[in-house]
N, CA, C and O of each residue as an XYZ file, in Angstrom:
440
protein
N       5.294    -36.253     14.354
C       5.198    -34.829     14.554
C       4.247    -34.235     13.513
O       4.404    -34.464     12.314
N       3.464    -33.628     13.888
C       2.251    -32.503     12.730
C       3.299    -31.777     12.462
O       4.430    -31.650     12.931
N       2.390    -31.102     11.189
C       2.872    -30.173     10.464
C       1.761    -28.550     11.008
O       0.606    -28.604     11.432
N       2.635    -27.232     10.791
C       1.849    -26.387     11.077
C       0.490    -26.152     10.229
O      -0.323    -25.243     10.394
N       0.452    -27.077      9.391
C      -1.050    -27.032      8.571
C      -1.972    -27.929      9.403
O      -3.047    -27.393      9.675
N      -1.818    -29.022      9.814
C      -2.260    -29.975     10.542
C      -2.870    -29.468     11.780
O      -4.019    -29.643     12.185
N      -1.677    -28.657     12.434
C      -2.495    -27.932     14.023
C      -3.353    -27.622     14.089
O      -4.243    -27.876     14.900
N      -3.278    -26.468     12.556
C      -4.327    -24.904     12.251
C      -5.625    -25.889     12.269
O      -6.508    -25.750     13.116
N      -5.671    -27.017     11.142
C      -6.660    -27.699     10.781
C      -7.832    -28.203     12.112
O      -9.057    -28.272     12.015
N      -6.902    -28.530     13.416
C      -7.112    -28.779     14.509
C      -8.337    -27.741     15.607
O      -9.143    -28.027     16.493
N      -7.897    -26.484     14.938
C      -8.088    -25.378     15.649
C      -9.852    -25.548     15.391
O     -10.283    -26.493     14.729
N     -10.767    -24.514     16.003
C     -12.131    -24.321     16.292
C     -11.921    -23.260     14.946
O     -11.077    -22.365     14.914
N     -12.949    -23.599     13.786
C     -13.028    -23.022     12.675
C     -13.111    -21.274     13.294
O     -12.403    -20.605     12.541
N     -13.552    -20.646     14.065
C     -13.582    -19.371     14.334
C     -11.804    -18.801     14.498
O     -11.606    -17.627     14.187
N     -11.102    -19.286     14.774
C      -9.513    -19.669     15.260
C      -8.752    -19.600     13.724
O      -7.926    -18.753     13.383
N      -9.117    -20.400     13.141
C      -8.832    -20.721     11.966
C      -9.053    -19.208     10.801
O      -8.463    -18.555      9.940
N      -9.877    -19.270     11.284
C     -10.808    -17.697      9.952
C     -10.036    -16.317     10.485
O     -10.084    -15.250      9.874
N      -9.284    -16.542     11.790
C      -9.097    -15.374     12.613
C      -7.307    -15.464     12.053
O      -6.701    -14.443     11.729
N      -6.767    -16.634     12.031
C      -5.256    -16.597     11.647
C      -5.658    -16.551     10.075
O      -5.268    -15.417      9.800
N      -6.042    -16.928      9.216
C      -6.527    -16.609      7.860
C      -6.326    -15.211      7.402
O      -5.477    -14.907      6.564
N      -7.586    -13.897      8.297
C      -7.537    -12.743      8.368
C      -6.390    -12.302      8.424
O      -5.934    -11.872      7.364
N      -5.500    -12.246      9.683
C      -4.515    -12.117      9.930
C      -3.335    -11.936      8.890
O      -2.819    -10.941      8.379
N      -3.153    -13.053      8.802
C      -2.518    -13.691      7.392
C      -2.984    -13.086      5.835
O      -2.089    -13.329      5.025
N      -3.650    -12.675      5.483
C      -4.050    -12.116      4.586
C      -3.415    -10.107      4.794
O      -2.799     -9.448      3.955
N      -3.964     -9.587      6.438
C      -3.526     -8.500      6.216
C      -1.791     -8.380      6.043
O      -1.269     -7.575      5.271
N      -1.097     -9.244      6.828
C       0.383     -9.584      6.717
C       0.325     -9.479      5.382
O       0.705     -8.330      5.152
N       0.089     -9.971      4.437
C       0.789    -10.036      2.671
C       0.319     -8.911      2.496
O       1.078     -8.140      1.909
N      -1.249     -8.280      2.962
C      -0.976     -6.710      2.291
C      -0.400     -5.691      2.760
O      -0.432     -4.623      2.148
N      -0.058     -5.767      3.394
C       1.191     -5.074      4.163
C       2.596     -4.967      3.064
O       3.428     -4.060      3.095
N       2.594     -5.909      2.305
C       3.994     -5.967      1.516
C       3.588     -5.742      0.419
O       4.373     -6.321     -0.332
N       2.725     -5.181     -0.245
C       2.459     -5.572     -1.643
C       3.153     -5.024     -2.855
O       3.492     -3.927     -2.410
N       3.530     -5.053     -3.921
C       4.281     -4.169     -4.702
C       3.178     -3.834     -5.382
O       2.298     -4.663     -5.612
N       3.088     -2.153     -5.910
C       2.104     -1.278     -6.635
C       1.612     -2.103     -7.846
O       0.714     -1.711     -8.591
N       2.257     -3.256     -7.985
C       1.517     -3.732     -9.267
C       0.202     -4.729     -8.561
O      -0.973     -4.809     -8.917
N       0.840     -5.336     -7.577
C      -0.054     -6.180     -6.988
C      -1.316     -5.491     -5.857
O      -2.166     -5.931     -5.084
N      -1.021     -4.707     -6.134
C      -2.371     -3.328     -5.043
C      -3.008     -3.518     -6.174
O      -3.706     -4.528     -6.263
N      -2.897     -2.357     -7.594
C      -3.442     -2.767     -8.536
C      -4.474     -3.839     -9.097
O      -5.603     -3.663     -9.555
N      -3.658     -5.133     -8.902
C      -4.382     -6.356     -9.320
C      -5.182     -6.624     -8.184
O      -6.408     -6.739     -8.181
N      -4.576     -6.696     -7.424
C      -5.818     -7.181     -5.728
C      -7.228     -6.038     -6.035
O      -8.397     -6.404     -5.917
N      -6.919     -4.995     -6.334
C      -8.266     -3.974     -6.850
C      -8.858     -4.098     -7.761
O      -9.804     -3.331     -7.942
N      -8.449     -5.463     -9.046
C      -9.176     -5.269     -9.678
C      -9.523     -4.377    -10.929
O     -10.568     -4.383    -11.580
N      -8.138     -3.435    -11.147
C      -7.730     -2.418    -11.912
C      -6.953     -2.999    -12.827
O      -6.241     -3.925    -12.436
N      -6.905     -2.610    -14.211
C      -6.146     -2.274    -15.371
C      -4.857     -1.689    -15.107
O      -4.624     -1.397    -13.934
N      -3.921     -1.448    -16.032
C      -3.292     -0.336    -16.052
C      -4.043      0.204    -16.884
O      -4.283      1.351    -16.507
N      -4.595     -0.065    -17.935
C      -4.957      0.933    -18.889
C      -6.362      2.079    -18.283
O      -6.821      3.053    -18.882
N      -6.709      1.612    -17.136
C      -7.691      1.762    -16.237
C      -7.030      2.991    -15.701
O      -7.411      4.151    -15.856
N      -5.988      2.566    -15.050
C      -4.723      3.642    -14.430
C      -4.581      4.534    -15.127
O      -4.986      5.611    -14.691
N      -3.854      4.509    -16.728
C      -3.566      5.310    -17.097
C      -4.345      6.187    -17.813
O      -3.993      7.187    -18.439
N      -5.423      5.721    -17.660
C      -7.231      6.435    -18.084
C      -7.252      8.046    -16.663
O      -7.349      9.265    -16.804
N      -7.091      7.045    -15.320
C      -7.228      7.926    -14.575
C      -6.722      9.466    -14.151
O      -7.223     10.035    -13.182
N      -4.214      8.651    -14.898
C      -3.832      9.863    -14.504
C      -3.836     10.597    -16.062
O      -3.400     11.732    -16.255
N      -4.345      9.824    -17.002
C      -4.177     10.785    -18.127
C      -2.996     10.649    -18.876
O      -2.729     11.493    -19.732
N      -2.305      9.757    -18.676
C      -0.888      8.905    -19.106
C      -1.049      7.990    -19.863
O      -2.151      7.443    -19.826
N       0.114      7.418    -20.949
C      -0.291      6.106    -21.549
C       0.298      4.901    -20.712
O       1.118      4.936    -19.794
N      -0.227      4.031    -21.178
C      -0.073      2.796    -20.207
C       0.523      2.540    -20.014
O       0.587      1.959    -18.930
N       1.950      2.703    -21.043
C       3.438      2.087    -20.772
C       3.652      2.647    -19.718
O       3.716      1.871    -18.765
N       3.852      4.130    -19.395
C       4.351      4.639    -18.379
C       4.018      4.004    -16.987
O       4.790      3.773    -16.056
N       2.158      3.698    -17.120
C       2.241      2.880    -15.821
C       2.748      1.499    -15.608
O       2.942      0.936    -14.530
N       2.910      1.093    -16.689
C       4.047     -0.179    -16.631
C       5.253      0.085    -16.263
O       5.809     -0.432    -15.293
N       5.780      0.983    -17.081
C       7.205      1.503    -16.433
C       7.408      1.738    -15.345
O       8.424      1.218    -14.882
N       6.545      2.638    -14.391
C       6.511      2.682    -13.140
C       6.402      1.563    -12.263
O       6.861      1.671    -11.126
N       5.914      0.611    -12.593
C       5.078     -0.404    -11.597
C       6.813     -1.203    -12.008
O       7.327     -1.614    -10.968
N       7.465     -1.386    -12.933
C       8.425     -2.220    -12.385
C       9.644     -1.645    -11.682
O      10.535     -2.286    -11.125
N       9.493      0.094    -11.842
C      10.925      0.655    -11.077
C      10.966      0.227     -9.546
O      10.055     -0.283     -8.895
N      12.427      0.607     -9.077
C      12.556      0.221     -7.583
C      12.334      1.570     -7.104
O      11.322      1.692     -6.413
N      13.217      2.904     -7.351
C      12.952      3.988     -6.690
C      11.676      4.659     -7.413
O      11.493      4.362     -8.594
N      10.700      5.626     -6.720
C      10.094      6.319     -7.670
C      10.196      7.891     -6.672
O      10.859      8.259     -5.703
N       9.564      8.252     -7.196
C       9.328      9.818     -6.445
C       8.027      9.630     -5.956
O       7.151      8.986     -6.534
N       7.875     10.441     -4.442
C       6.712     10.525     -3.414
C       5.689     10.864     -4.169
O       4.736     10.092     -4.270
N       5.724     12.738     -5.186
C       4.581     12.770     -6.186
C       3.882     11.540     -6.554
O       2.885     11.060     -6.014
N       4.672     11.017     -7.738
C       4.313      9.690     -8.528
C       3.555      9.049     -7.889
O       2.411      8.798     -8.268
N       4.163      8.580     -6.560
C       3.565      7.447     -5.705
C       2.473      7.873     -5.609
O       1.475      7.371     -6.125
N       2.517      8.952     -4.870
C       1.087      9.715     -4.460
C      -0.318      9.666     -5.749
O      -1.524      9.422     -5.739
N       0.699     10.046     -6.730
C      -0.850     10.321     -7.876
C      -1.480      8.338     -8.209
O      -2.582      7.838     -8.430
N      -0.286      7.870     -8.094
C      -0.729      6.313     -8.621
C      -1.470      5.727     -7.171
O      -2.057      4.645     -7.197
N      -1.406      6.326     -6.243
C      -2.075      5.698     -4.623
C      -3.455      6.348     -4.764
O      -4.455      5.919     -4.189
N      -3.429      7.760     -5.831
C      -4.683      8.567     -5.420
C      -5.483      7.782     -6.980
O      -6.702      7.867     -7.131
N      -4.912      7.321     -7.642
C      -5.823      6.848     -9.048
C      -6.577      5.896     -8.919
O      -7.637      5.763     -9.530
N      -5.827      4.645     -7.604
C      -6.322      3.457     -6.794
C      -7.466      3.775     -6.429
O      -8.381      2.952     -6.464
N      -7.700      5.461     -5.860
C      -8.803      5.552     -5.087
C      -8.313      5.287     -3.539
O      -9.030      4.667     -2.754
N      -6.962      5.840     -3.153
C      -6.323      5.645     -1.717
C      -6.008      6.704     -2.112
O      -5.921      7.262     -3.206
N      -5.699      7.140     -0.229
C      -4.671      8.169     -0.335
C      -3.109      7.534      0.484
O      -3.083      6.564      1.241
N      -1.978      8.328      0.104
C      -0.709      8.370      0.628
C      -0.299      8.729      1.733
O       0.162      9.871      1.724
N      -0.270      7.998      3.090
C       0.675      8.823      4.304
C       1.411      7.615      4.182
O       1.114      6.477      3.819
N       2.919      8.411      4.762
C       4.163      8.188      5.078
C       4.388      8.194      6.630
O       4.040      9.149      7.324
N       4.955      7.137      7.104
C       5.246      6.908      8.617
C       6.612      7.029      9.090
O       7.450      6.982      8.190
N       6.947      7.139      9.984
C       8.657      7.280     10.541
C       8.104      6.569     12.245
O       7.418      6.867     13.222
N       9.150      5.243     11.595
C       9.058      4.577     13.107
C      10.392      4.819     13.660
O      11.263      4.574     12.825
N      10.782      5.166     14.638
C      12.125      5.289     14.936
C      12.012      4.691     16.094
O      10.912      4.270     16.451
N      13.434      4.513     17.094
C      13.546      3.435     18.248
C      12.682      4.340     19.438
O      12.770      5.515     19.082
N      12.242      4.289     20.138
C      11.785      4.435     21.708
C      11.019      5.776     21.072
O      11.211      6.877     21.588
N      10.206      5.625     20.007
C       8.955      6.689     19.927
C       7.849      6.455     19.442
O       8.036      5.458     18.744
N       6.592      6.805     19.353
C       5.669      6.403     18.922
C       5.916      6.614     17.338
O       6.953      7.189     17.009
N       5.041      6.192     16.368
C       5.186      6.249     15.016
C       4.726      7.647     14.623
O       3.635      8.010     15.062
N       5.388      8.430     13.889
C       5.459      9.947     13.589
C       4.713      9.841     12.647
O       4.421      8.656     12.811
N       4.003     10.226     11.525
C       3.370     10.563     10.366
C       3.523     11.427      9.643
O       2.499     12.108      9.590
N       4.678     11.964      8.715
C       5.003     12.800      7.705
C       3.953     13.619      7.048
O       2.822     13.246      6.737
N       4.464     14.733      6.890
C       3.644     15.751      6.320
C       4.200     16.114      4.955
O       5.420     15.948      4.967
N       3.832     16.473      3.985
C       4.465     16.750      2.372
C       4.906     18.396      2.851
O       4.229     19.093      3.607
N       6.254     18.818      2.181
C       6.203     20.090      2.677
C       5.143     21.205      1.999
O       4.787     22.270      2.504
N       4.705     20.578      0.560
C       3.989     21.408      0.278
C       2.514     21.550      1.161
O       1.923     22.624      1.051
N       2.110     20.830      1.749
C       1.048     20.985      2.572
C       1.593     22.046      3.568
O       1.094     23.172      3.576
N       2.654     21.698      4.449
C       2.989     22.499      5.750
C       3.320     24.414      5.205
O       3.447     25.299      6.051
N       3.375     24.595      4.161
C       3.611     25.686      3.953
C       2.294     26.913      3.898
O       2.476     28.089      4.215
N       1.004     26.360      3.440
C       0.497     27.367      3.870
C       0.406     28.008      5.580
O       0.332     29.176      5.962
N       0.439     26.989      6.203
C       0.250     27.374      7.596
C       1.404     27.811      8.229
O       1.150     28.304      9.328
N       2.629     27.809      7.923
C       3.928     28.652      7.952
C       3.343     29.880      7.519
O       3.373     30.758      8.382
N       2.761     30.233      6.306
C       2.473     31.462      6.155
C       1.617     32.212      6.649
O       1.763     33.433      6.594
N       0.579     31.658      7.218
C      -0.010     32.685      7.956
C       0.082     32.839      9.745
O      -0.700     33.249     10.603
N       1.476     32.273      9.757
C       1.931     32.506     11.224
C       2.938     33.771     11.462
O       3.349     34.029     12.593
């Protein structure tokens, strides 16, 4: 019996480069903020250049489990990304969250 390395190996190199890709976006899909970071090529001290913080803090952050949306947001925007938030729920298309502070000017001039 092969092994699933053996098959791939099997495959027409275009096949191969295409489950590779694949496979590569799958892990970034999961990444923890420290490892976005490193995949970019960034410091923390780089980071904490950007938000104006000392470095510990972005250490501190990068190992918490909960953080706050702000936070997230300023450390997604220091990357040089920006932050949307998704809501997949059962039998709907995927929703895309709005910050309330955004939705409020346009409450106000309604």
């Amino acid at each position: 019996m092969k092994t699933m390395a053996e098959k791939i190996l099997e495959l027409p190199a275009g096949e191969r480069q295409a489950i590779r890709m694949r496979g590569d976006e799958l892990i970034a899909e999961e990444l923890t903020p420290r490892q976005l970071r490193e995949l970019l090529g960034l410091t923390q001290d780089e980071i904490a250049d950007r938000l104006e913080i000392a470095q510990e803090n972005v250490s501190r952050f990068e190992r918490r489990e909960d953080v706050r949306l702000s936070t997230l947001r300023g450390y997604i925007e220091a990357l040089g990304g920006e932050l949307h938030i998704t809501a997949r729920l059962p039998d709907r298309a995927p929703i895309e969250l709005t910050s309330p502070i955004q939705a409020a000017p346009q409450a106000a001039q309604g």
